[in-house]
C-alpha positions, 0 to 999 in steps of 0.5 A: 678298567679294574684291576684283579684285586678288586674284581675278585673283591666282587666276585668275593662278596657274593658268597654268604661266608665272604668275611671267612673265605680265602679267595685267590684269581686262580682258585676254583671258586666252584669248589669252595664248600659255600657255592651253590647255584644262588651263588652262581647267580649272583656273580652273573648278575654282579657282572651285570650290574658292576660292568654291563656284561651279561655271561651267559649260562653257558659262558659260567659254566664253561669257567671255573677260576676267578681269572678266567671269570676276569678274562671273560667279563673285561677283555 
């Protein structure tokens, strides 16, 4: 199982701005200035293509922090 550090490495780097964002599990990630739907996008799919799991719209839309995201996709 990976750890939160690195999974929230992941979800980090689908941002475009990864290099100069500040990113904690139990931060909104929706809120930061630089999410868009793209973004959005590319978390679904880095959660697909890293751990075989695909969250749904629905699922996405119901989280907001990288923790719940965690909870979601690993447990």
């Amino acid at each position: 199982m990976i750890n939160k550090v690195d999974f929230l490495n992941i979800v980090k780097d689908q941002f475009e701005d990864s290099s100069s964002i500040q990113l904690e599990l139990s931060d909104n990630f929706k809120e930061l200035d630089s999410f868009d739907s793209l973004t959005g996008m590319c978390i679904m799919v880095a959660m697909k293509d890293e751990f075989d799991r695909e969250v749904t719209e629905e699922e996405f839309r119901k989280i907001s922090t990288v923790d719940e995201l965690y909870d979601l996709v690993i447990k």
